[in-house]
mmCIF file as gemmi writes it, N, C-alpha and C atoms, coordinates in Angstrom:
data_model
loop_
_atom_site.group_PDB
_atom_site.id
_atom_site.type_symbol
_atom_site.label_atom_id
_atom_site.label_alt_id
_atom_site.label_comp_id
_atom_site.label_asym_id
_atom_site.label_entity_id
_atom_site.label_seq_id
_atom_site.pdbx_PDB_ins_code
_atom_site.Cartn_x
_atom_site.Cartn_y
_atom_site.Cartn_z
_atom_site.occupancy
_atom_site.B_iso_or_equiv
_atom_site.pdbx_formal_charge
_atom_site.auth_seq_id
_atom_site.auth_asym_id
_atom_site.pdbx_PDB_model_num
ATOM 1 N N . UNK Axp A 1 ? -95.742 -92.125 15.585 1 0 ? 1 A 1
ATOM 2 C CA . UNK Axp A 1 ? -95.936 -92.594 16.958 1 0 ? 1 A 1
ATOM 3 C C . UNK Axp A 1 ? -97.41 -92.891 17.232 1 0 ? 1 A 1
ATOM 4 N N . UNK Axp A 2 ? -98.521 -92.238 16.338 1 0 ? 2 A 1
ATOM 5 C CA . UNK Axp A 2 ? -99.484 -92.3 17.065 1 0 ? 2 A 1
ATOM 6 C C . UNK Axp A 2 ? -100.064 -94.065 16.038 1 0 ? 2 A 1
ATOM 7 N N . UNK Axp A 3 ? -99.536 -94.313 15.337 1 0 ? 3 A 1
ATOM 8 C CA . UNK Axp A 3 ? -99.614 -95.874 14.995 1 0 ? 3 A 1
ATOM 9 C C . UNK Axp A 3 ? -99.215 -96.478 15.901 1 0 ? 3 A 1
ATOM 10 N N . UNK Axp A 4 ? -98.322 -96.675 16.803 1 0 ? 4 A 1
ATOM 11 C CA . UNK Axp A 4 ? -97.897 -97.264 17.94 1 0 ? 4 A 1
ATOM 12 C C . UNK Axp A 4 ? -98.528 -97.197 19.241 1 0 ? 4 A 1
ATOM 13 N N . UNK Axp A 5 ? -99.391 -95.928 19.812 1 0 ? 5 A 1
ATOM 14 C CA . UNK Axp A 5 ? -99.963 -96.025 20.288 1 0 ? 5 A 1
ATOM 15 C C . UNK Axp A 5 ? -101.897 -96.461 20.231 1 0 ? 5 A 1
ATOM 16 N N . UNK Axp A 6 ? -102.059 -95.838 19.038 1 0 ? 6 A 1
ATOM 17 C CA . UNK Axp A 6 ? -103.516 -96.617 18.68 1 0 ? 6 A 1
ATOM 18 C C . UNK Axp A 6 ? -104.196 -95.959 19.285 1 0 ? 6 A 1
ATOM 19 N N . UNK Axp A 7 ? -104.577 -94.714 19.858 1 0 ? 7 A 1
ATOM 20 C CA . UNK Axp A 7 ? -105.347 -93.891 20.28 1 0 ? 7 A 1
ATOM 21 C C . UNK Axp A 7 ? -105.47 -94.581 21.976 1 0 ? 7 A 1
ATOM 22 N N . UNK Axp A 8 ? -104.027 -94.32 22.365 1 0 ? 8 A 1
ATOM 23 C CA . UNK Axp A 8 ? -104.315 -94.795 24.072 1 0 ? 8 A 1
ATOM 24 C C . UNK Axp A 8 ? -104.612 -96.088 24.177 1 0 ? 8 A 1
ATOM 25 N N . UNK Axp A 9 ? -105.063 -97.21 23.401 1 0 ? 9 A 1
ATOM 26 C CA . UNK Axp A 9 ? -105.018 -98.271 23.64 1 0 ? 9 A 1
ATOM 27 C C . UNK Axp A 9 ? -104.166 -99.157 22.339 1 0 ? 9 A 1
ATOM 28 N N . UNK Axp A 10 ? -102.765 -98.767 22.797 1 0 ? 10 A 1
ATOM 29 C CA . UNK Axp A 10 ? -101.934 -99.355 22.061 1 0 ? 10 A 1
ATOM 30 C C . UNK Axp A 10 ? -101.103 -100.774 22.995 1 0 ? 10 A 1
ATOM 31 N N . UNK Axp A 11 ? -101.171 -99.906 24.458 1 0 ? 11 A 1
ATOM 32 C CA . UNK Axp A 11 ? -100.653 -101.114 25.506 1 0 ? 11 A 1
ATOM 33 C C . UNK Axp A 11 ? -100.997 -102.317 25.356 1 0 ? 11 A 1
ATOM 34 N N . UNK Axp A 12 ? -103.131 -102.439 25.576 1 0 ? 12 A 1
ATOM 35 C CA . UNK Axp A 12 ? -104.015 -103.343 25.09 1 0 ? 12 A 1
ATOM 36 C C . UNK Axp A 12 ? -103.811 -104.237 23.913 1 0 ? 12 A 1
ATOM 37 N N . UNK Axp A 13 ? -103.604 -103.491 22.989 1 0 ? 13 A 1
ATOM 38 C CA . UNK Axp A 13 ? -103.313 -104.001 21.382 1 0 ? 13 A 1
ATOM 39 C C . UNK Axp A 13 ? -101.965 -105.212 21.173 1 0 ? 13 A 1
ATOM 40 N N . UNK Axp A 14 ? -101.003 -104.191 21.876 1 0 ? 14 A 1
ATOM 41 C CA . UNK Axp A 14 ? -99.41 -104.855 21.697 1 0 ? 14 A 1
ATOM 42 C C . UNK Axp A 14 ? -99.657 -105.718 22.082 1 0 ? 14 A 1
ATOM 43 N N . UNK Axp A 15 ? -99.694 -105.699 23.464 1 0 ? 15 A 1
ATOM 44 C CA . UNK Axp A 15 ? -99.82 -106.556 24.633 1 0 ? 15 A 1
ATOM 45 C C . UNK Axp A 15 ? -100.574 -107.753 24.41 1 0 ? 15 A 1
ATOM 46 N N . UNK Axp A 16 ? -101.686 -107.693 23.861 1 0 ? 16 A 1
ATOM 47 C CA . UNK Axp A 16 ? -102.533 -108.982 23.164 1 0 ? 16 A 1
ATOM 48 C C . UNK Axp A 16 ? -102.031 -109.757 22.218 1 0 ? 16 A 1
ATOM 49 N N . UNK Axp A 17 ? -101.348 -108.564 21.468 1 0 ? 17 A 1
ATOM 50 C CA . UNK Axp A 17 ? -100.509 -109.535 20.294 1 0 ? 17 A 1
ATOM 51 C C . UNK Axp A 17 ? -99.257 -110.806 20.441 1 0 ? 17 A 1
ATOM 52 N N . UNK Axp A 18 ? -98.591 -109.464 21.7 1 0 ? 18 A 1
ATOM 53 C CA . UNK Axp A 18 ? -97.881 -110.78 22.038 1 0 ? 18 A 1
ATOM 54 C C . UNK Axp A 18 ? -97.893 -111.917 22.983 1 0 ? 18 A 1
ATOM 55 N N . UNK Axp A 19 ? -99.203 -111.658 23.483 1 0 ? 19 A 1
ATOM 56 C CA . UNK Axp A 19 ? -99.439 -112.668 24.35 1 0 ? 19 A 1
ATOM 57 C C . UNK Axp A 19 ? -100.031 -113.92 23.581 1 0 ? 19 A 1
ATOM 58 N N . UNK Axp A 20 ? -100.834 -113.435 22.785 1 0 ? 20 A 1
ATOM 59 C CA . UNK Axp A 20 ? -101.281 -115.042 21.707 1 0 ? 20 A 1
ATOM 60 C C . UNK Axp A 20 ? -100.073 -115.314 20.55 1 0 ? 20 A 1
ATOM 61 N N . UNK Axp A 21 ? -99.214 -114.07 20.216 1 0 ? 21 A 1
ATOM 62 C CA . UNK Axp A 21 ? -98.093 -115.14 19.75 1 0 ? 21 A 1
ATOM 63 C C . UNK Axp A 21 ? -97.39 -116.073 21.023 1 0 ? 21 A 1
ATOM 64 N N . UNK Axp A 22 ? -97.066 -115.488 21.795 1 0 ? 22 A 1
ATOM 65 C CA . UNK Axp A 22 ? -96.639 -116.858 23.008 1 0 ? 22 A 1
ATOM 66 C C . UNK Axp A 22 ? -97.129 -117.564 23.029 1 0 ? 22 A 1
ATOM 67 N N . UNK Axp A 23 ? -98.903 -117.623 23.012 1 0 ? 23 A 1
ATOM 68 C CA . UNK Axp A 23 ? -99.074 -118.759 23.172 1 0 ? 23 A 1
ATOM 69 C C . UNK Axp A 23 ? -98.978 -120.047 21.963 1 0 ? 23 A 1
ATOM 70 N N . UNK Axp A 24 ? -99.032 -118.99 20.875 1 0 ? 24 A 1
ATOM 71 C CA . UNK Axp A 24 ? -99.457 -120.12 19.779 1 0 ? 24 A 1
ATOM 72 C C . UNK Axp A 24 ? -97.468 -120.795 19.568 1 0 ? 24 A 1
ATOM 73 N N . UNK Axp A 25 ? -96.575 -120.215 19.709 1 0 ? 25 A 1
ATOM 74 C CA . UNK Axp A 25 ? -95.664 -120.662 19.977 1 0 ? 25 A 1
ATOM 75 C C . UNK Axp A 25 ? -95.715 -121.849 21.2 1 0 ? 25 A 1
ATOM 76 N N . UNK Axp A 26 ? -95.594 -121.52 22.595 1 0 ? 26 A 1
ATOM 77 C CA . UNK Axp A 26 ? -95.977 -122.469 23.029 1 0 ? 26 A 1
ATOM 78 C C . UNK Axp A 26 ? -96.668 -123.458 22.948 1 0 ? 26 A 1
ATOM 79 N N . UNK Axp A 27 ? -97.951 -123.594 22.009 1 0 ? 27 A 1
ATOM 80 C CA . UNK Axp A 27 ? -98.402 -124.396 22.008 1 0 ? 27 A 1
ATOM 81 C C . UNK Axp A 27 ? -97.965 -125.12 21.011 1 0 ? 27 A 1
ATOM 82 N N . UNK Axp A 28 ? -97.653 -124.808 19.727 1 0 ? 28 A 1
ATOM 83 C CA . UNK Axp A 28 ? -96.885 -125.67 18.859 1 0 ? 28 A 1
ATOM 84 C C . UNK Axp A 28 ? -95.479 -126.266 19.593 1 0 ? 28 A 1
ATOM 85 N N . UNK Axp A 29 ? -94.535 -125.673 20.242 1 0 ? 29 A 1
ATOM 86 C CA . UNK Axp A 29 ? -93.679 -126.719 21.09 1 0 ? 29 A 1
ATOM 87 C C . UNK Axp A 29 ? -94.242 -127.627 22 1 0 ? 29 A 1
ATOM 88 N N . UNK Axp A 30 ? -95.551 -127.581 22.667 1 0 ? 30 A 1
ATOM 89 C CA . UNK Axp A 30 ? -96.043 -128.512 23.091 1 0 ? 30 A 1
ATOM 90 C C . UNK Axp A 30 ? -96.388 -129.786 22.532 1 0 ? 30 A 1
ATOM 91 N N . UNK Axp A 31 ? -96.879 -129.65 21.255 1 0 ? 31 A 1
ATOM 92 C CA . UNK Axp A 31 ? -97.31 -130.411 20.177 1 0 ? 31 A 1
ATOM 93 C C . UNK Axp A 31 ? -96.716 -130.988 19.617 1 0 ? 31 A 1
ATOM 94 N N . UNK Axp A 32 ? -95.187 -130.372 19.495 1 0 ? 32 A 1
ATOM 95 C CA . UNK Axp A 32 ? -93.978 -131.227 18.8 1 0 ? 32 A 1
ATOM 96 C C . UNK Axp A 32 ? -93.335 -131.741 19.93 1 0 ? 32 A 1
ATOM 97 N N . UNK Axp A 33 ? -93.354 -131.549 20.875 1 0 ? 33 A 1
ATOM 98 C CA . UNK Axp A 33 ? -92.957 -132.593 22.327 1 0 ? 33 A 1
ATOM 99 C C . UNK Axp A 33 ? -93.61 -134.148 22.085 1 0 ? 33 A 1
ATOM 100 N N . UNK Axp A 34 ? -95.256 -133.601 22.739 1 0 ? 34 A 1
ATOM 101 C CA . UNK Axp A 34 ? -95.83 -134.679 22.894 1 0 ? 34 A 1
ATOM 102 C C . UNK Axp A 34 ? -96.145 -136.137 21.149 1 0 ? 34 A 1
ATOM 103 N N . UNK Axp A 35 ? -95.35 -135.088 19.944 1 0 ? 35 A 1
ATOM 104 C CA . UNK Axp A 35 ? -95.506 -136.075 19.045 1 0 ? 35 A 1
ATOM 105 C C . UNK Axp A 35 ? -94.331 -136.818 18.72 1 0 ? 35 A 1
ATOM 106 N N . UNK Axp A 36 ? -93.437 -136.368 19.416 1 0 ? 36 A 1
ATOM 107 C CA . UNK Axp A 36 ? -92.229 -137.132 19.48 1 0 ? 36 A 1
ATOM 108 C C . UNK Axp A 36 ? -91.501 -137.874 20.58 1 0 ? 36 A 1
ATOM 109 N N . UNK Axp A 37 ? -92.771 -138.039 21.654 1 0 ? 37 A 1
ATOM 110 C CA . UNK Axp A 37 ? -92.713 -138.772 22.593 1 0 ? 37 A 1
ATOM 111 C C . UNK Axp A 37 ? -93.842 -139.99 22.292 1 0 ? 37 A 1
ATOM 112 N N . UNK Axp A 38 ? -94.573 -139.757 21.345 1 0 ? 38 A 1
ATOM 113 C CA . UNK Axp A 38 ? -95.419 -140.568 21.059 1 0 ? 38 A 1
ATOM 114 C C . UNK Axp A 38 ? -94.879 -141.544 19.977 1 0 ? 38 A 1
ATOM 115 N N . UNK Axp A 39 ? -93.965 -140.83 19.026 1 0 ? 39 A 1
ATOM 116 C CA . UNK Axp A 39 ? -93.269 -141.53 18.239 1 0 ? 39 A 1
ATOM 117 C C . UNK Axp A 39 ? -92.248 -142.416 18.306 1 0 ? 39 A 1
ATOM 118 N N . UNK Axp A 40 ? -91.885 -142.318 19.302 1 0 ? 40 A 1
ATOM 119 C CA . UNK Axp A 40 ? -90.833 -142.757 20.308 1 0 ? 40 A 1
ATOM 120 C C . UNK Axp A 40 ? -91.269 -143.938 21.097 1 0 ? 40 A 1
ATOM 121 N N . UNK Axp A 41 ? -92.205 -143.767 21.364 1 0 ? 41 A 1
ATOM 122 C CA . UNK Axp A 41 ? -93.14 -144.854 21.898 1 0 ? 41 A 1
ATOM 123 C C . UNK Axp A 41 ? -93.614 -146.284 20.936 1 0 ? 41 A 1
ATOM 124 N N . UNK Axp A 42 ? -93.645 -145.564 20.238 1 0 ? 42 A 1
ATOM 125 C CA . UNK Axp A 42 ? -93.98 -146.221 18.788 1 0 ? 42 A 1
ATOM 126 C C . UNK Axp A 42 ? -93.325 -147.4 18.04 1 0 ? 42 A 1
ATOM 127 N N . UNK Axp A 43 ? -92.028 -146.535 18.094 1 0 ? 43 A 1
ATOM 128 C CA . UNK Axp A 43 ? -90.708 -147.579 17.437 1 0 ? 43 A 1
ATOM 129 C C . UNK Axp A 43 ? -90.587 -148.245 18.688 1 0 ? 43 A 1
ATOM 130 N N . UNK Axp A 44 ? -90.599 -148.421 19.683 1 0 ? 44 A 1
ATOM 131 C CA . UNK Axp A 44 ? -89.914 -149.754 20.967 1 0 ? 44 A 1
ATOM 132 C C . UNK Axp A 44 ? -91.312 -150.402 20.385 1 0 ? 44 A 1
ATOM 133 N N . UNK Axp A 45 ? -92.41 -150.082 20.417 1 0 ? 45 A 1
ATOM 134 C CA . UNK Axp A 45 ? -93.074 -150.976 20.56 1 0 ? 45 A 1
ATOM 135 C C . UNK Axp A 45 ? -93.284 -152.033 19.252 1 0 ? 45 A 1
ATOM 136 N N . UNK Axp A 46 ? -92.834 -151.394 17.868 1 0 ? 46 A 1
ATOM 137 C CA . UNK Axp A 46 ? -92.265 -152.123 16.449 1 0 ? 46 A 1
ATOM 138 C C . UNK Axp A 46 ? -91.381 -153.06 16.952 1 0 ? 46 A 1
ATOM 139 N N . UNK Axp A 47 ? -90.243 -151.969 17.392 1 0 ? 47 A 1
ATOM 140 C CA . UNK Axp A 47 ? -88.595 -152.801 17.833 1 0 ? 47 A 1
ATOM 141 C C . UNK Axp A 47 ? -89.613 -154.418 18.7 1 0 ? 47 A 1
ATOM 142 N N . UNK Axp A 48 ? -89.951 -154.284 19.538 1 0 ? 48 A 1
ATOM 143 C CA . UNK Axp A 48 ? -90.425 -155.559 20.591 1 0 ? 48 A 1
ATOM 144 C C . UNK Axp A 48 ? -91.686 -156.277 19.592 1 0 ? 48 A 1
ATOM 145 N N . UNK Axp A 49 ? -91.657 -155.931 18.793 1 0 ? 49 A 1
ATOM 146 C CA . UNK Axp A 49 ? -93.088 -156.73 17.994 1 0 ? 49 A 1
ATOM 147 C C . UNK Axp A 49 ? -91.586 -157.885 17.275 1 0 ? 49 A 1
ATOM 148 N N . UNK Axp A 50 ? -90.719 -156.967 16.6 1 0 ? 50 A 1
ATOM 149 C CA . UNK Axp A 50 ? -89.884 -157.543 15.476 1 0 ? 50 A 1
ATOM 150 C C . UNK Axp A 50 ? -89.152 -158.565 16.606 1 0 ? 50 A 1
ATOM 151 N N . UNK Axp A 51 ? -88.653 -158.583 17.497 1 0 ? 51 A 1
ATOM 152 C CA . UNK Axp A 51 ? -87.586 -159.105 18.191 1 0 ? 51 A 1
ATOM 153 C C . UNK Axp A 51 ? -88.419 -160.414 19.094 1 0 ? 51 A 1
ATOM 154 N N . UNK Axp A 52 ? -89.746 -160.366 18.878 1 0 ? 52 A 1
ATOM 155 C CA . UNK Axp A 52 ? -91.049 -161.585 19.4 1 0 ? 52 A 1
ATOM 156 C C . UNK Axp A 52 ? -90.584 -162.412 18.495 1 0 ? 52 A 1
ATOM 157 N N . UNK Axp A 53 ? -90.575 -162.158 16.796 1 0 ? 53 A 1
ATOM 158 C CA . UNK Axp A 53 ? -90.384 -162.932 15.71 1 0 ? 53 A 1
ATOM 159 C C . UNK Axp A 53 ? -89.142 -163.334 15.503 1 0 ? 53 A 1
């Protein structure tokens, strides 16, 4: 138990840990959002290049 607590600042510890795994999670779903809205963007604008010709 006293690995879990960390000498009284185990709250601190946990608590940090999982707050930057959230974020780094979140931020990689952010990243795969905005690159597949970009990609997406991408092909209409191929699709309308090909369909000019």
């Amino acid at each position: 138990m006293d690995a879990m607590t960390m000498g009284n600042y185990g709250v601190y510890v946990w608590s940090s840990f999982g707050l930057t795994f959230a974020v780094i999670i979140l931020s990689d779903w952010r990243s795969r959002i905005h690159h597949n809205r970009i990609y997406r963007d991408i092909e209409v604008r191929i699709k309308a290049l090909e369909e000019r010709q």
